[in-house]
KEGUTI-602740 format. One record per residue (C-alpha): x, y, z; residue in three letters. Coordinates in steps of 0.1 Angstrom, whole numbers, plus 5000, padded with zeros to 4 digits. Layout:
% KEGUTI-602740
+------+------+------+------+
!   px !   py !   pz ! resn !
+------+------+------+------+
!    X !    Y !    Z !  ALA !
...
+------+------+------+------+
This chain:
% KEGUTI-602740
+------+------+------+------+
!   px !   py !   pz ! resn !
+------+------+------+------+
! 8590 ! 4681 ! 9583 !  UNK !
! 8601 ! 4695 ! 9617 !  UNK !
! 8632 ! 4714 ! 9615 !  UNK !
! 8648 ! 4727 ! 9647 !  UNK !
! 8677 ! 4748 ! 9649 !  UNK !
! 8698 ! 4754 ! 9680 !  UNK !
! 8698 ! 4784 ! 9688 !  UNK !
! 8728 ! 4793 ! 9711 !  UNK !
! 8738 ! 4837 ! 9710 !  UNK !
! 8775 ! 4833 ! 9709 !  UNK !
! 8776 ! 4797 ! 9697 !  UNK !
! 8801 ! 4780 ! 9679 !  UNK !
! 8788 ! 4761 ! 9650 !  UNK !
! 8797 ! 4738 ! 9624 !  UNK !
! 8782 ! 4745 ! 9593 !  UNK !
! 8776 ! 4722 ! 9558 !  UNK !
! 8758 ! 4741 ! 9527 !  UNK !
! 8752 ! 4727 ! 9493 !  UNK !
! 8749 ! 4740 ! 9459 !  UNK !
! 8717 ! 4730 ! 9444 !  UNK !
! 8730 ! 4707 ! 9416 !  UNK !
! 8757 ! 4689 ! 9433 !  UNK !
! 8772 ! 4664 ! 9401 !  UNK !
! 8794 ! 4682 ! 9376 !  UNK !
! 8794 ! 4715 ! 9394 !  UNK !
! 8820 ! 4744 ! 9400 !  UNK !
! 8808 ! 4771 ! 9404 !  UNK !
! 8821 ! 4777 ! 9440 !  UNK !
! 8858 ! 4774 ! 9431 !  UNK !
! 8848 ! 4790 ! 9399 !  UNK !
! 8837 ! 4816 ! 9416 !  UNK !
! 8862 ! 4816 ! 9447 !  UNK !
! 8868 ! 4855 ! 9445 !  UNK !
! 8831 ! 4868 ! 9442 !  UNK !
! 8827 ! 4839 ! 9474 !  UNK !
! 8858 ! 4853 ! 9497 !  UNK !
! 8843 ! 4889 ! 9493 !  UNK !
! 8809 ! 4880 ! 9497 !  UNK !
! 8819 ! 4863 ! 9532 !  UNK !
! 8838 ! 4890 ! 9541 !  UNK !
! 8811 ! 4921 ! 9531 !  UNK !
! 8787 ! 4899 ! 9552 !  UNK !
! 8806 ! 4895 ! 9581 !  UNK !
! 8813 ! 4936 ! 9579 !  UNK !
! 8774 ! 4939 ! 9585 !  UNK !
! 8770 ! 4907 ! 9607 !  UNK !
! 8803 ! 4897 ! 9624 !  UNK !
! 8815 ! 4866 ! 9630 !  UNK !
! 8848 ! 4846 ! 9635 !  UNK !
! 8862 ! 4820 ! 9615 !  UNK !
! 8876 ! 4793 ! 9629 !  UNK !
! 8876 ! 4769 ! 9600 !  UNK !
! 8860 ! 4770 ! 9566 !  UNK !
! 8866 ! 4745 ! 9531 !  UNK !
! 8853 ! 4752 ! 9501 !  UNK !
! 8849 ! 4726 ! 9477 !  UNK !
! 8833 ! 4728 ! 9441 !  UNK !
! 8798 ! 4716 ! 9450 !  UNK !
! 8792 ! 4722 ! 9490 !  UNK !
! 8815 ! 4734 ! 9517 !  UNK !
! 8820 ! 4733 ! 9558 !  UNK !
! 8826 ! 4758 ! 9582 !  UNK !
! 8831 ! 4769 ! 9619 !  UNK !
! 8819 ! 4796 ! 9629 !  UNK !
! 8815 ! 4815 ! 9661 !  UNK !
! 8788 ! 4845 ! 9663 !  UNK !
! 8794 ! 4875 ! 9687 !  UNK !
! 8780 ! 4872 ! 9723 !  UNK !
! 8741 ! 4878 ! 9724 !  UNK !
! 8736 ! 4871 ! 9684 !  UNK !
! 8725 ! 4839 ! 9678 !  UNK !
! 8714 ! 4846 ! 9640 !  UNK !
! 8730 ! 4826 ! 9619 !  UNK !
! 8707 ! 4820 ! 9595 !  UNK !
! 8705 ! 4855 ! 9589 !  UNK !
! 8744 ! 4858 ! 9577 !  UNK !
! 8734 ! 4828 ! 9558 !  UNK !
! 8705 ! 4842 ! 9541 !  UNK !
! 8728 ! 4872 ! 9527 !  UNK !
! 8760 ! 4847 ! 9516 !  UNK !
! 8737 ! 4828 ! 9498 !  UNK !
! 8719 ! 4859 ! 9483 !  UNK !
! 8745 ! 4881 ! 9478 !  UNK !
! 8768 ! 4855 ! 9460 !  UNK !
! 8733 ! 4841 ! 9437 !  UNK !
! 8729 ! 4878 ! 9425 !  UNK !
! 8766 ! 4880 ! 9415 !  UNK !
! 8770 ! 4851 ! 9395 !  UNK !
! 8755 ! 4851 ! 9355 !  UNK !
! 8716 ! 4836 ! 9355 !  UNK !
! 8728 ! 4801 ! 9338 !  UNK !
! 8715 ! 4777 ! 9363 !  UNK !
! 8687 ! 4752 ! 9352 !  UNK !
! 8657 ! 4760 ! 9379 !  UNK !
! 8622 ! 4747 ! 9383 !  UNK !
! 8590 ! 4759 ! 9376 !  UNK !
! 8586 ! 4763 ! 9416 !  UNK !
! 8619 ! 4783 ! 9415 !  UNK !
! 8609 ! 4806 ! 9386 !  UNK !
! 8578 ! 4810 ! 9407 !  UNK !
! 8592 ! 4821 ! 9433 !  UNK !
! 8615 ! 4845 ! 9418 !  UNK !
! 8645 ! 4820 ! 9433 !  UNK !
! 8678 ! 4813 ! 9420 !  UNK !
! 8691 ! 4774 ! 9411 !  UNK !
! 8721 ! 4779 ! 9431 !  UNK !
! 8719 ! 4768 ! 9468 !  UNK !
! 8699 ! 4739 ! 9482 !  UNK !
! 8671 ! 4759 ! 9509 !  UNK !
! 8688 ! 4740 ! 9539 !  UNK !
! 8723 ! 4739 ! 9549 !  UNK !
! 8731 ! 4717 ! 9580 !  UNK !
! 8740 ! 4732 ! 9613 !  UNK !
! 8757 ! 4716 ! 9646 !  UNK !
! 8759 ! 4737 ! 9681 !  UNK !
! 8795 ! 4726 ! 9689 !  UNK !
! 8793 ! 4712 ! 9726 !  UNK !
! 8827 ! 4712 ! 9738 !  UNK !
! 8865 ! 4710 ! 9729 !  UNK !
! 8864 ! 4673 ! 9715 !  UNK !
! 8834 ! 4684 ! 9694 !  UNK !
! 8853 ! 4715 ! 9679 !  UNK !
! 8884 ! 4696 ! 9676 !  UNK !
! 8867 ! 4667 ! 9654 !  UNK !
! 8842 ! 4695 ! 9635 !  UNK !
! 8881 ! 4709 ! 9627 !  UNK !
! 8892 ! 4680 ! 9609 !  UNK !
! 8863 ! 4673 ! 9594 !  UNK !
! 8867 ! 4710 ! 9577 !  UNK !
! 8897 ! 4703 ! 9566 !  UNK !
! 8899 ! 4664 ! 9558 !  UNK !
! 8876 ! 4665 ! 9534 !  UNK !
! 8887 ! 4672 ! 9502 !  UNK !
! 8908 ! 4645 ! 9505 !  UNK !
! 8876 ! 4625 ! 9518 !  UNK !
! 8862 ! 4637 ! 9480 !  UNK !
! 8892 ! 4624 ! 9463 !  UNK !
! 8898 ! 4654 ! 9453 !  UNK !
! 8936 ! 4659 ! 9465 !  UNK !
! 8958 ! 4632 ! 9484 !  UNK !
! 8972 ! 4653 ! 9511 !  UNK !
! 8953 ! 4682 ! 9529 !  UNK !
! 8978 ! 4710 ! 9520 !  UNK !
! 8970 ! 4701 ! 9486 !  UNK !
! 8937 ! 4720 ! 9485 !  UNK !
! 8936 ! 4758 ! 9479 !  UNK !
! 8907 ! 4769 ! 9494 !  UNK !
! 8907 ! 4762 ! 9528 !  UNK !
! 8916 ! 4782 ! 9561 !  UNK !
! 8942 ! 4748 ! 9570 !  UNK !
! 8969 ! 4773 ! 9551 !  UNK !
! 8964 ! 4800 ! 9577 !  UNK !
! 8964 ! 4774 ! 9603 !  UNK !
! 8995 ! 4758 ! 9596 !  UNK !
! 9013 ! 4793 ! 9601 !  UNK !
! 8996 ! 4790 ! 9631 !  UNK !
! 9009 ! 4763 ! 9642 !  UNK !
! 8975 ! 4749 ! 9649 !  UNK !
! 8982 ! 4724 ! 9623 !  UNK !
! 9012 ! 4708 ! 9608 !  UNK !
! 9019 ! 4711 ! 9574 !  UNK !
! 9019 ! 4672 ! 9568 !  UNK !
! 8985 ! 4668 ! 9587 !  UNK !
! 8960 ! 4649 ! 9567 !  UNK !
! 8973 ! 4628 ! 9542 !  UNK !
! 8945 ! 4604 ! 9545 !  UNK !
! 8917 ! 4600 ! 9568 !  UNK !
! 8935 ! 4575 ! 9591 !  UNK !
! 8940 ! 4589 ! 9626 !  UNK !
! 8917 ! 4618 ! 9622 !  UNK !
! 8893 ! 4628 ! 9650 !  UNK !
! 8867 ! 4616 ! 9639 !  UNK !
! 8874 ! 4594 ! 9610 !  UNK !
! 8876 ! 4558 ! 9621 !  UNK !
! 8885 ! 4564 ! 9657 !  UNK !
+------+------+------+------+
Protein backbone atom coordinates (compact mmCIF):
# COMPACT_ATOMS: atom_id res chain seq x y z
CA UNK A 1 0.00 0.00 0.00
CA UNK A 2 0.91 3.55 -0.94
CA UNK A 3 1.00 5.80 1.93
CA UNK A 4 1.44 9.64 1.39
CA UNK A 5 1.75 12.07 3.95
CA UNK A 6 1.41 15.83 3.54
CA UNK A 7 4.00 17.26 4.22
CA UNK A 8 3.38 21.05 4.94
CA UNK A 9 6.69 22.87 7.40
CA UNK A 10 4.50 24.83 9.78
CA UNK A 11 1.35 22.89 9.13
CA UNK A 12 -1.48 22.49 11.27
CA UNK A 13 -2.66 19.00 11.52
CA UNK A 14 -5.17 16.87 12.87
CA UNK A 15 -3.96 13.80 14.19
CA UNK A 16 -5.79 10.17 15.19
CA UNK A 17 -3.38 7.38 16.85
CA UNK A 18 -4.45 4.00 18.10
CA UNK A 19 -3.36 1.68 20.64
CA UNK A 20 -2.72 -1.59 19.18
CA UNK A 21 -5.38 -3.67 20.89
CA UNK A 22 -8.23 -1.37 20.86
CA UNK A 23 -11.30 -3.67 22.89
CA UNK A 24 -11.00 -3.73 26.65
CA UNK A 25 -7.97 -1.38 26.77
CA UNK A 26 -6.80 1.48 29.21
CA UNK A 27 -3.85 1.86 29.21
CA UNK A 28 -3.81 5.56 27.99
CA UNK A 29 -5.98 6.94 30.81
CA UNK A 30 -4.19 4.41 32.89
CA UNK A 31 -1.37 5.77 32.18
CA UNK A 32 -2.42 9.66 31.74
CA UNK A 33 0.63 11.04 33.84
CA UNK A 34 3.55 8.95 32.19
CA UNK A 35 1.37 10.29 28.71
CA UNK A 36 1.13 14.30 29.69
CA UNK A 37 5.06 14.14 30.50
CA UNK A 38 5.98 12.19 27.66
CA UNK A 39 4.16 14.87 25.33
CA UNK A 40 5.59 17.53 27.09
CA UNK A 41 9.57 16.14 27.26
CA UNK A 42 8.95 15.60 23.42
CA UNK A 43 7.77 18.82 22.62
CA UNK A 44 10.98 20.26 24.79
CA UNK A 45 13.19 18.55 22.09
CA UNK A 46 10.70 19.06 19.04
CA UNK A 47 8.26 21.94 19.71
CA UNK A 48 5.06 22.16 18.79
CA UNK A 49 1.67 23.87 19.79
CA UNK A 50 -1.37 22.41 20.93
CA UNK A 51 -4.31 23.46 19.81
CA UNK A 52 -6.51 20.60 20.78
CA UNK A 53 -5.80 17.10 21.96
CA UNK A 54 -8.35 14.05 23.65
CA UNK A 55 -7.32 11.25 24.99
CA UNK A 56 -9.47 8.42 25.32
CA UNK A 57 -8.66 4.83 26.72
CA UNK A 58 -7.90 3.11 23.40
CA UNK A 59 -6.89 5.98 20.69
CA UNK A 60 -6.89 9.72 20.85
CA UNK A 61 -7.01 13.09 18.43
CA UNK A 62 -5.10 15.99 18.29
CA UNK A 63 -4.19 19.42 16.59
CA UNK A 64 -1.22 20.26 16.32
CA UNK A 65 0.73 23.05 14.69
CA UNK A 66 4.72 22.45 14.04
CA UNK A 67 7.10 25.58 14.08
CA UNK A 68 7.72 27.35 10.66
CA UNK A 69 10.15 25.34 8.34
CA UNK A 70 9.69 21.80 10.38
CA UNK A 71 7.41 19.77 8.85
CA UNK A 72 8.39 16.47 10.83
CA UNK A 73 5.74 15.19 12.45
CA UNK A 74 6.34 11.84 12.33
CA UNK A 75 9.40 12.30 14.02
CA UNK A 76 7.64 13.76 17.42
CA UNK A 77 5.41 10.86 16.81
CA UNK A 78 8.03 8.37 16.61
CA UNK A 79 9.41 9.54 20.20
CA UNK A 80 5.62 9.78 21.96
CA UNK A 81 5.05 6.49 20.91
CA UNK A 82 8.55 5.29 21.93
CA UNK A 83 9.21 7.09 24.84
CA UNK A 84 5.71 6.23 26.46
CA UNK A 85 6.14 2.09 25.19
CA UNK A 86 9.49 2.05 27.16
CA UNK A 87 7.77 3.52 30.32
CA UNK A 88 5.00 1.32 30.69
CA UNK A 89 5.54 -2.53 32.33
CA UNK A 90 6.12 -5.23 29.19
CA UNK A 91 2.48 -6.86 29.69
CA UNK A 92 1.17 -6.53 26.26
CA UNK A 93 0.38 -9.69 24.16
CA UNK A 94 2.67 -9.20 20.82
CA UNK A 95 3.28 -11.28 17.78
CA UNK A 96 5.88 -13.30 16.65
CA UNK A 97 6.61 -10.45 13.92
CA UNK A 98 6.72 -7.97 16.97
CA UNK A 99 9.06 -10.06 19.12
CA UNK A 100 11.05 -10.16 16.02
CA UNK A 101 11.36 -7.08 15.61
CA UNK A 102 12.27 -6.14 19.01
CA UNK A 103 8.68 -3.95 18.97
CA UNK A 104 6.33 -3.24 21.57
CA UNK A 105 2.28 -4.34 21.50
CA UNK A 106 1.31 -0.95 22.22
CA UNK A 107 0.63 1.43 19.30
CA UNK A 108 -0.79 0.44 15.94
CA UNK A 109 2.40 1.43 13.17
CA UNK A 110 0.11 4.10 11.57
CA UNK A 111 -1.72 6.85 13.05
CA UNK A 112 -3.90 9.04 10.62
CA UNK A 113 -2.85 12.54 9.69
CA UNK A 114 -5.04 15.55 7.99
CA UNK A 115 -3.08 18.96 6.67
CA UNK A 116 -5.84 21.26 8.02
CA UNK A 117 -6.81 23.58 4.85
CA UNK A 118 -8.44 26.38 6.26
CA UNK A 119 -10.56 27.93 9.24
CA UNK A 120 -13.73 25.77 8.60
CA UNK A 121 -11.34 22.65 8.51
CA UNK A 122 -9.67 23.55 11.93
CA UNK A 123 -12.93 24.64 13.36
CA UNK A 124 -14.73 21.07 12.56
CA UNK A 125 -11.12 19.04 13.31
CA UNK A 126 -11.87 21.07 16.86
CA UNK A 127 -15.03 19.55 17.57
CA UNK A 128 -14.18 16.51 16.39
CA UNK A 129 -11.29 16.53 19.28
CA UNK A 130 -13.48 17.26 21.71
CA UNK A 131 -16.94 15.60 20.70
CA UNK A 132 -15.85 12.48 20.90
CA UNK A 133 -15.89 10.90 23.99
CA UNK A 134 -19.30 11.60 24.06
CA UNK A 135 -19.34 10.10 20.34
CA UNK A 136 -17.75 6.81 22.38
CA UNK A 137 -20.52 6.84 24.92
CA UNK A 138 -18.22 7.36 27.15
CA UNK A 139 -19.62 10.57 28.97
CA UNK A 140 -23.04 12.51 28.04
CA UNK A 141 -21.72 16.00 28.03
CA UNK A 142 -18.25 17.09 26.80
CA UNK A 143 -17.06 18.73 30.14
CA UNK A 144 -17.66 15.46 31.48
CA UNK A 145 -14.36 13.97 30.18
CA UNK A 146 -10.97 14.63 32.06
CA UNK A 147 -8.57 14.35 29.63
CA UNK A 148 -9.02 16.71 27.16
CA UNK A 149 -7.59 20.34 26.44
CA UNK A 150 -11.82 21.58 26.09
CA UNK A 151 -11.07 22.38 30.06
CA UNK A 152 -8.35 24.86 29.15
CA UNK A 153 -10.50 26.07 26.34
CA UNK A 154 -13.41 26.88 28.15
CA UNK A 155 -11.33 29.40 30.42
CA UNK A 156 -10.54 30.54 27.23
CA UNK A 157 -13.53 31.32 26.22
CA UNK A 158 -13.04 29.45 23.10
CA UNK A 159 -15.61 27.21 24.21
CA UNK A 160 -18.57 27.33 26.49
CA UNK A 161 -18.82 25.22 29.29
CA UNK A 162 -22.24 23.62 28.06
CA UNK A 163 -20.80 23.00 24.52
CA UNK A 164 -21.23 19.45 23.46
CA UNK A 165 -23.87 17.63 25.06
CA UNK A 166 -24.53 15.49 22.11
CA UNK A 167 -23.38 15.49 18.70
CA UNK A 168 -26.27 17.54 17.30
CA UNK A 169 -25.25 20.92 15.89
CA UNK A 170 -21.55 20.13 15.85
CA UNK A 171 -19.40 21.15 12.85
CA UNK A 172 -19.10 18.44 11.44
CA UNK A 173 -21.51 16.00 12.91
CA UNK A 174 -24.72 15.87 10.94
CA UNK A 175 -24.45 19.26 9.34
Amino acid sequence: MDYRRAWHKGGTYFFTVNCLERKDNDCLVRNIDLLRDVIAKVKQSHPFHIHAWVVLPEHMHCVMELPEGDADFAKRWMLIKMLFSRSIPKMERRSHTRVKRQERGIWQRRYWEHLIKDERDYQAHMDYVHINPVKHGLVKQVKDWPYSTFHKLVEQGIYPQDWGGGTEGVLGYGD
